[in-house]
VEXTOR-55846 format. One record per residue: x, y, z of N, C-alpha, C in turn; residue number from 0. Coordinates in steps of 0.2 Angstrom, whole numbers, plus 5000, padded with zeros to 4 digits. Layout:
(r (X Y Z) (X Y Z) (X Y Z) NUM);
...
***
This chain:
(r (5004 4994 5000) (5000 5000 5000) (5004 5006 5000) 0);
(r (5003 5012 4998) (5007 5017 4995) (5008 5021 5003) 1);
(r (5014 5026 5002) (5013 5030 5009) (5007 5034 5003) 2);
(r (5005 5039 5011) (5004 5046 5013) (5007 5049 5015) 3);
(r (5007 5058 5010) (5008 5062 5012) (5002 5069 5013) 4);
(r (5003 5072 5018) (4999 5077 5020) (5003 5082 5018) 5);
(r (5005 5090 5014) (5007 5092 5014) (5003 5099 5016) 6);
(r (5007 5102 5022) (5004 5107 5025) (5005 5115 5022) 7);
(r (4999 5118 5019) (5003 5125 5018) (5001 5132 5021) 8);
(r (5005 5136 5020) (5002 5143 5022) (4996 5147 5018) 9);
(r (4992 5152 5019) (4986 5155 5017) (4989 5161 5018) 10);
(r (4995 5163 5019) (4996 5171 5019) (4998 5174 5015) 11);
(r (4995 5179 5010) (4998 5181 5005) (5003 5190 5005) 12);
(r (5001 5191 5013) (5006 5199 5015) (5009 5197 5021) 13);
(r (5014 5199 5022) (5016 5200 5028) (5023 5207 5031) 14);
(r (5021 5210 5035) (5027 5213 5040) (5024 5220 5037) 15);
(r (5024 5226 5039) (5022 5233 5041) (5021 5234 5033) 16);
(r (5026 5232 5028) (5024 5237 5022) (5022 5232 5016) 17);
(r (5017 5226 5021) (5012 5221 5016) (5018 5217 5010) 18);
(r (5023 5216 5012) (5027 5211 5006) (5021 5208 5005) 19);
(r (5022 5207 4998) (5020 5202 4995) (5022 5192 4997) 20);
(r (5019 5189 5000) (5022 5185 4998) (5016 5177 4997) 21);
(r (5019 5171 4997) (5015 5164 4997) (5020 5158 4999) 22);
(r (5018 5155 4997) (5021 5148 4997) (5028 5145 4992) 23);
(r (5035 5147 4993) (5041 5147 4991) (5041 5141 4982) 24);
(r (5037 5142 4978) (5035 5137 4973) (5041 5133 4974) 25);
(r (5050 5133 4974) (5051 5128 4975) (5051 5122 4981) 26);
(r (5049 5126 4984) (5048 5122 4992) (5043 5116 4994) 27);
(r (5039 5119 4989) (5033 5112 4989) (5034 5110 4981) 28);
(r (5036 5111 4976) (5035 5107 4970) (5042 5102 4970) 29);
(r (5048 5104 4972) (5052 5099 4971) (5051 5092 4977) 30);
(r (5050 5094 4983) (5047 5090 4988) (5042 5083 4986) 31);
(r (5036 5088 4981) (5031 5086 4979) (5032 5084 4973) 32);
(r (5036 5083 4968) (5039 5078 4964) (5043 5072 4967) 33);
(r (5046 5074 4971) (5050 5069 4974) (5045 5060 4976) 34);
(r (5041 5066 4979) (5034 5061 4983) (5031 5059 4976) 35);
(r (5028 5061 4973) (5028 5057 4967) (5029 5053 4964) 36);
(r (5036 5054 4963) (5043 5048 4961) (5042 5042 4963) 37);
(r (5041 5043 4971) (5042 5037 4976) (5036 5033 4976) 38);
(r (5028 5038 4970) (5022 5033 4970) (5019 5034 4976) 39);
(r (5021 5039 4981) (5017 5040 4986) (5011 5043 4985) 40);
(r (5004 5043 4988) (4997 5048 4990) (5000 5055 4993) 41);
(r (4998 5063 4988) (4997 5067 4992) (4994 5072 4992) 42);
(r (4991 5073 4998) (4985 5076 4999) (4987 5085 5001) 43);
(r (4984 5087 5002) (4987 5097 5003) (4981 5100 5009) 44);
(r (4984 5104 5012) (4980 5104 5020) (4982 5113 5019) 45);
(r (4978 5116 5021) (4981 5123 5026) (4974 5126 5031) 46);
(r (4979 5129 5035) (4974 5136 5040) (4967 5134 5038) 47);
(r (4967 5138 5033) (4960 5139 5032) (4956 5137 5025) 48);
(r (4957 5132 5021) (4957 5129 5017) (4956 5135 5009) 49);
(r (4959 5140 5010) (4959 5143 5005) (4963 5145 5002) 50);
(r (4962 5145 4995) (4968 5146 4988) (4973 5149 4992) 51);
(r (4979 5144 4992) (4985 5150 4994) (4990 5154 4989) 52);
(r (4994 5159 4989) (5000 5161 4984) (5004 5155 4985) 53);
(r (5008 5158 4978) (5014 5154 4974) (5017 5161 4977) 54);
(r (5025 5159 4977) (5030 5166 4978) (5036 5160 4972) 55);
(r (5041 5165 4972) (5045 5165 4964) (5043 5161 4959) 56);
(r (5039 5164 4958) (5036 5162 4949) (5041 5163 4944) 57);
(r (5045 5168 4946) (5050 5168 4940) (5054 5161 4940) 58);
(r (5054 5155 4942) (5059 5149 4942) (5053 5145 4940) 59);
(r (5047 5147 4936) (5041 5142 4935) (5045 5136 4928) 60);
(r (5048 5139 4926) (5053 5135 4920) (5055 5130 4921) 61);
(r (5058 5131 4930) (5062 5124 4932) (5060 5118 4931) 62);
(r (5062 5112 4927) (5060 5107 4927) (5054 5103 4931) 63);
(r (5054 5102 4940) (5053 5101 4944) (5044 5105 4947) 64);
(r (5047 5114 4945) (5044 5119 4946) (5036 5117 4941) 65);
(r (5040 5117 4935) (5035 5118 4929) (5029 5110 4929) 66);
(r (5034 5104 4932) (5031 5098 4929) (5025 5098 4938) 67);
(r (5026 5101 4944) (5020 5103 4950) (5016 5107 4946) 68);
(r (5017 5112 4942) (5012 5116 4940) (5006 5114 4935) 69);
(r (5010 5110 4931) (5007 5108 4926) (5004 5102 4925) 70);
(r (5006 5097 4932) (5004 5090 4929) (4999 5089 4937) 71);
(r (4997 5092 4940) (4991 5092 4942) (4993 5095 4951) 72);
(r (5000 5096 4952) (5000 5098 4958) (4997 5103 4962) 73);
(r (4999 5108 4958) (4997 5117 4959) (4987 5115 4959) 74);
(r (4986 5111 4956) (4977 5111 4957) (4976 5106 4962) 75);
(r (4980 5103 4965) (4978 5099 4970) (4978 5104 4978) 76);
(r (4985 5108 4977) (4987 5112 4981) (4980 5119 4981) 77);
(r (4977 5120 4976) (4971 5127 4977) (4967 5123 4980) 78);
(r (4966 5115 4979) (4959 5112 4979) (4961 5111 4986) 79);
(r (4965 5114 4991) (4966 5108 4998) (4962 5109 5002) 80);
(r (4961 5106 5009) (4958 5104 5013) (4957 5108 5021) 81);
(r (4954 5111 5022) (4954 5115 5030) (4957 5111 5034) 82);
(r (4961 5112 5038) (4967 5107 5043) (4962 5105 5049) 83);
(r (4959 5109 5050) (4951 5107 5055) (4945 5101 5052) 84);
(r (4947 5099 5044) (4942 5095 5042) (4946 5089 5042) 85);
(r (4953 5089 5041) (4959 5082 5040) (4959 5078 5043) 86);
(r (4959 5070 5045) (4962 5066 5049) (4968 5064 5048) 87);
(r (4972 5067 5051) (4980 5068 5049) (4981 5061 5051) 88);
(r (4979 5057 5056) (4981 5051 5056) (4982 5044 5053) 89);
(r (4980 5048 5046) (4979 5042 5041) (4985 5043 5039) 90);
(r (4990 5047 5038) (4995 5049 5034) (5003 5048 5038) 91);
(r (5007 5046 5032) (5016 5042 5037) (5019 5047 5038) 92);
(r (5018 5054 5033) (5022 5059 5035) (5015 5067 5034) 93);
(r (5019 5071 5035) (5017 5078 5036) (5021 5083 5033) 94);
(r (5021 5087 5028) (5027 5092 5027) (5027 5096 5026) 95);
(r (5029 5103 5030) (5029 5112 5027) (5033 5113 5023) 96);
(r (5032 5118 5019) (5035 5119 5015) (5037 5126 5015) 97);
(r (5043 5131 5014) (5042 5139 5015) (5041 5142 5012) 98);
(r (5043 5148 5012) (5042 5154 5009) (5041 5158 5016) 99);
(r (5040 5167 5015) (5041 5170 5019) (5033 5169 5024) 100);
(r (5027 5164 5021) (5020 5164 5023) (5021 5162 5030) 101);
(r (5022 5156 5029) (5022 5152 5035) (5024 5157 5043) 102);
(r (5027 5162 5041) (5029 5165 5045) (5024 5171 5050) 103);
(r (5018 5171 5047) (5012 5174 5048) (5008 5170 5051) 104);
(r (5004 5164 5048) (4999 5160 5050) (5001 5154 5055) 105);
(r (5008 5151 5054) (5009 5145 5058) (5014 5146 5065) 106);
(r (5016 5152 5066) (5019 5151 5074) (5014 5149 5079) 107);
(r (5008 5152 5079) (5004 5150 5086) (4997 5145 5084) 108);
(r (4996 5143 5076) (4991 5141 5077) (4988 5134 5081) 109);
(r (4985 5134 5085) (4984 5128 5090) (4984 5121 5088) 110);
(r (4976 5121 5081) (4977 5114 5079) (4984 5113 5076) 111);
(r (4986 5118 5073) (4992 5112 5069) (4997 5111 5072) 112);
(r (4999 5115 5079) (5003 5112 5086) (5001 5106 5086) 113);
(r (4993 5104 5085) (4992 5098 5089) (4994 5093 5085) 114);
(r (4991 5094 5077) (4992 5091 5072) (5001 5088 5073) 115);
(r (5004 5093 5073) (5012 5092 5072) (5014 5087 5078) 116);
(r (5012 5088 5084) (5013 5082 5092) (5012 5076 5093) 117);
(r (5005 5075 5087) (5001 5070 5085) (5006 5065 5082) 118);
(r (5006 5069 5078) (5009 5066 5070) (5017 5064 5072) 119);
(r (5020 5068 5078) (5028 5066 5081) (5027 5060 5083) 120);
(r (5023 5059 5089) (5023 5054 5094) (5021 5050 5092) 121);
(r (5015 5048 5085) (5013 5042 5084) (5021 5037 5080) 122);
(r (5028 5044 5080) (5031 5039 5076) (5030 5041 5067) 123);
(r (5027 5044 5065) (5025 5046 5059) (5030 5051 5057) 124);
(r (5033 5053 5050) (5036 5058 5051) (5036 5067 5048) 125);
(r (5040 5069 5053) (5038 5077 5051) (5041 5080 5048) 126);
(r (5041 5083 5042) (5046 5088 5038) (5046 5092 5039) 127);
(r (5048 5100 5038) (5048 5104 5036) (5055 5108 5033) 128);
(r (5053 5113 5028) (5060 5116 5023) (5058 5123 5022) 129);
(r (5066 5127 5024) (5066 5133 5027) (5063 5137 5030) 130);
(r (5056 5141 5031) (5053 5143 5035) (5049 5139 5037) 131);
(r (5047 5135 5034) (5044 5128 5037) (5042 5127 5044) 132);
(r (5050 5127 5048) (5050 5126 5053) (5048 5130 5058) 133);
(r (5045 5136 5055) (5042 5138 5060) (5034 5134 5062) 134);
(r (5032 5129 5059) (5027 5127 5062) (5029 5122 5069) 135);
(r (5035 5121 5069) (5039 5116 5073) (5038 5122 5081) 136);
(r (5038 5127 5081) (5039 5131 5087) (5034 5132 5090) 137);
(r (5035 5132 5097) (5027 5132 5101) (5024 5124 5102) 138);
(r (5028 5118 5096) (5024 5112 5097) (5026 5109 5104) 139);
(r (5024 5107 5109) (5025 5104 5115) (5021 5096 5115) 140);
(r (5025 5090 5117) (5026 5085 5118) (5021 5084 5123) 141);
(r (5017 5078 5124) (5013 5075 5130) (5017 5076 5138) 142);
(r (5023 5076 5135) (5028 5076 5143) (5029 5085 5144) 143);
(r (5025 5089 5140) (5025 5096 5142) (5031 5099 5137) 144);
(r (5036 5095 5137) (5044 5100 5132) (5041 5101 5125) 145);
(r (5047 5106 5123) (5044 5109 5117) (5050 5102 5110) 146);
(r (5044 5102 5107) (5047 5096 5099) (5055 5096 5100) 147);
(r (5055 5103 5098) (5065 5103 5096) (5069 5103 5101) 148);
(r (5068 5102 5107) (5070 5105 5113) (5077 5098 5112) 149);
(r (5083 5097 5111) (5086 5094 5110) (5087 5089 5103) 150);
(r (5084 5092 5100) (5086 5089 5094) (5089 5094 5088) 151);
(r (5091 5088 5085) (5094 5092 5078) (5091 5095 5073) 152);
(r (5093 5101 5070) (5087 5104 5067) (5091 5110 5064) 153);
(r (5087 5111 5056) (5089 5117 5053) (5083 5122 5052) 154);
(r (5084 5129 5049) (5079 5130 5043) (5081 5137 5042) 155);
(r (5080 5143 5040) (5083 5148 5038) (5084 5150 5041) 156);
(r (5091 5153 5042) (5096 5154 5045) (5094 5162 5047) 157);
(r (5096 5165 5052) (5096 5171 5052) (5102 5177 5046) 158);
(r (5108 5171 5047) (5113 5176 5042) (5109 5176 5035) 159);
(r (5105 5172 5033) (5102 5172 5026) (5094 5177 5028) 160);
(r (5092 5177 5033) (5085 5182 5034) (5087 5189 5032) 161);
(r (5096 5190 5036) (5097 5198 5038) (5096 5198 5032) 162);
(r (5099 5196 5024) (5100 5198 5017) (5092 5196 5014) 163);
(r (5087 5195 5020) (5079 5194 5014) (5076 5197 5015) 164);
(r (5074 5197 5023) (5065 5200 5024) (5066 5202 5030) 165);
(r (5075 5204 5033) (5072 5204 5042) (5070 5209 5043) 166);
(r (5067 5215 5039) (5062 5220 5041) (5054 5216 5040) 167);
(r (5055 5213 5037) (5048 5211 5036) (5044 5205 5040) 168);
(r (5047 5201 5043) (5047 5194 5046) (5045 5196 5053) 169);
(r (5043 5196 5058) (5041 5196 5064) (5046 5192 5071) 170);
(r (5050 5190 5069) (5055 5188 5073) (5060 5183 5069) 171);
(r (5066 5183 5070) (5073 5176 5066) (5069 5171 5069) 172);
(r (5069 5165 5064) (5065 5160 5064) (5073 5155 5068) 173);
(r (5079 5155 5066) (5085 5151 5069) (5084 5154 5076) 174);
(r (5085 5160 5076) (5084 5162 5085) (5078 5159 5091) 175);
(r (5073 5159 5087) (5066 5157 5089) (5068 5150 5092) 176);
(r (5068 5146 5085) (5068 5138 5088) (5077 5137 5091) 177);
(r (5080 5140 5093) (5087 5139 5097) (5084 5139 5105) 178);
(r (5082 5148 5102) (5079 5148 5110) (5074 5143 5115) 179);
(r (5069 5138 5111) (5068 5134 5112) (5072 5127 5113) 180);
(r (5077 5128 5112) (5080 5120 5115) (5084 5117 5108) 181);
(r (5081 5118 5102) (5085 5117 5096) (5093 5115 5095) 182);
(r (5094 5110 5092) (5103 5113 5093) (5102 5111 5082) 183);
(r (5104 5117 5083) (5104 5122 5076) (5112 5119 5073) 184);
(r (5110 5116 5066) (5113 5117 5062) (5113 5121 5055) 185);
(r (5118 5126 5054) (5117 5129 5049) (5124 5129 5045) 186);
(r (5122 5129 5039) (5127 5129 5032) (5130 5135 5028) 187);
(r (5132 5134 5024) (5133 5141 5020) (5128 5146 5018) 188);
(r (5126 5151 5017) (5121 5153 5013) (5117 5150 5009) 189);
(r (5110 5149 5010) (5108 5147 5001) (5111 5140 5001) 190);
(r (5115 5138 5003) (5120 5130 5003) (5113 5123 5004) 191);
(r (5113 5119 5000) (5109 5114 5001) (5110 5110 5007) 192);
(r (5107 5109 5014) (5107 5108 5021) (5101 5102 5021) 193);
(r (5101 5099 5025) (5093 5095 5027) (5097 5093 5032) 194);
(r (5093 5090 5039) (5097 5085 5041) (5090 5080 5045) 195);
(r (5090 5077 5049) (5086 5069 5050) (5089 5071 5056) 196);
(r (5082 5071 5062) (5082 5068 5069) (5077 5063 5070) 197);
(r (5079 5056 5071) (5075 5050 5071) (5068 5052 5067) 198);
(r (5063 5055 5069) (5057 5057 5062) (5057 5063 5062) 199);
(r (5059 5067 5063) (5058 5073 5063) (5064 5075 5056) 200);
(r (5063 5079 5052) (5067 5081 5045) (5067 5088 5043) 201);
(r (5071 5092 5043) (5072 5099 5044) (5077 5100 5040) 202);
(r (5073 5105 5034) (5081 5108 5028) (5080 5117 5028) 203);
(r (5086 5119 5025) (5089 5126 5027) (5084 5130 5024) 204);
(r (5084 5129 5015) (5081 5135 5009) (5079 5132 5006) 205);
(r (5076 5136 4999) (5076 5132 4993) (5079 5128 4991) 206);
(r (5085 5130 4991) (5092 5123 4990) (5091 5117 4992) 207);
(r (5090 5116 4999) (5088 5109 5004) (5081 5106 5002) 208);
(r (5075 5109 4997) (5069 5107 4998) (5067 5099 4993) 209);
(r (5074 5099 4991) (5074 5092 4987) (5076 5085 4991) 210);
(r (5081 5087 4995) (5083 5084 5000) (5082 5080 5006) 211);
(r (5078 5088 5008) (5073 5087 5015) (5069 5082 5013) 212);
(r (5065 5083 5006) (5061 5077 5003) (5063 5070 5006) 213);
(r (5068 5068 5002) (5070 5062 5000) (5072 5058 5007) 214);
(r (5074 5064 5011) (5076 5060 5020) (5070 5056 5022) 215);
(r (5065 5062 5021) (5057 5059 5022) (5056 5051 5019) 216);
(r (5057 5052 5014) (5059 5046 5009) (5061 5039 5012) 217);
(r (5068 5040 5014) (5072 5038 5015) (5070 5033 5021) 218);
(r (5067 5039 5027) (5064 5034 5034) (5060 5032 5033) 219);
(r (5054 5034 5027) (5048 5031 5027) (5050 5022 5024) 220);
(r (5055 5022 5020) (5056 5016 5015) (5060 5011 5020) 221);
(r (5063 5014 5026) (5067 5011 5030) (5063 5005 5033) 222);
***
């Protein structure tokens, strides 16, 4: 029987005082979501509030990867997704955020998908998330009270690559957040392709990483 994938997105298309533009990092969920493909897995698309969300760099729609989500049925599965309140995340092996600057609006405090994401840890299932992604990881607290990251290994947009993007626009460093929470941060070169695997949990840096962070997913589910 095929895995499941849930892949979770953002519904915010402005954020930080002077309304950036922004959405869902198109390479961040299309290369992932080819990946998942590849391996024949089910993937379904969940967010906040079950409505259309943005794409953000459109200009890389050419990318082979980019273009074949768009085109071959992914980007319409991702408009048609599901309200994260209507989902039984429990039927699914993994979970995955994907960034862009959105997630940075709608997923720090929202409750059910803390719950969704603790759910989804403990059962043993696994959780991805790449580049800002991981802000859905912060705030998640465990049965035994700790916070997810709280000594595990973990990446996602680094603060030296935020200062060079949106750190006026972003509401707090996303590497600082989850450190200060217990995280032990690993971060790569700029932009440098990064992922790395704590037992199920899967966290990669940027765009670079969203291929990779895939495939770790991959890796543990096929293990």
């Amino acid at each position: 029987m095929s895995k499941r994938i849930l892949i979770i997105v953002s519904n915010a298309k402005v954020i930080g005082p002077k309304n950036r533009k922004t959405g869902v990092f198109l390479d961040e969920v299309a290369h992932p979501y080819v990946a998942f493909d590849d391996a024949g897995y089910q993937i379904d698309f969940a967010s906040i509030t079950g409505a259309v969300p943005a794409l953000d760099n459109m200009e890389a729609k050419d990318e082979e990867s980019n273009a074949r989500f768009l085109q071959k049925g992914g980007w319409e599965k991702m408009q048609h997704n599901t309200k994260l309140a209507d989902v039984d995340a429990s039927i699914y092996d993994a979970i995955f955020v994907p960034g862009g600057l959105a997630p940075m609006v709608d997923m720090p405090e929202d409750a059910l998908l803390k719950k969704v994401i603790a759910e989804t840890y403990e059962r043993g299932a696994v959780v991805g998330a790449v580049c800002h992604g991981p802000v859905s990881l912060l705030n998640v607290t465990l049965s035994d009270g700790t916070y997810l990251v709280k000594d595990k290994n973990i990446t996602s947009f680094t603060d030296k690559e935020e200062n060079h993007y949106a750190k006026e626009d972003v509401p707090f460093l996303l590497e600082s957040a989850l450190t200060e929470q217990g995280g032990r941060f690993h971060a790569a070169s700029p932009w440098s392709d990064n992922s790395i695997a704590d037992g199920n949990l899967v966290t990669g840096q940027n765009p670079a990483s969203a291929r990779g962070t895939a495939l770790k997913v991959i890796e543990i589910l096929e293990a």
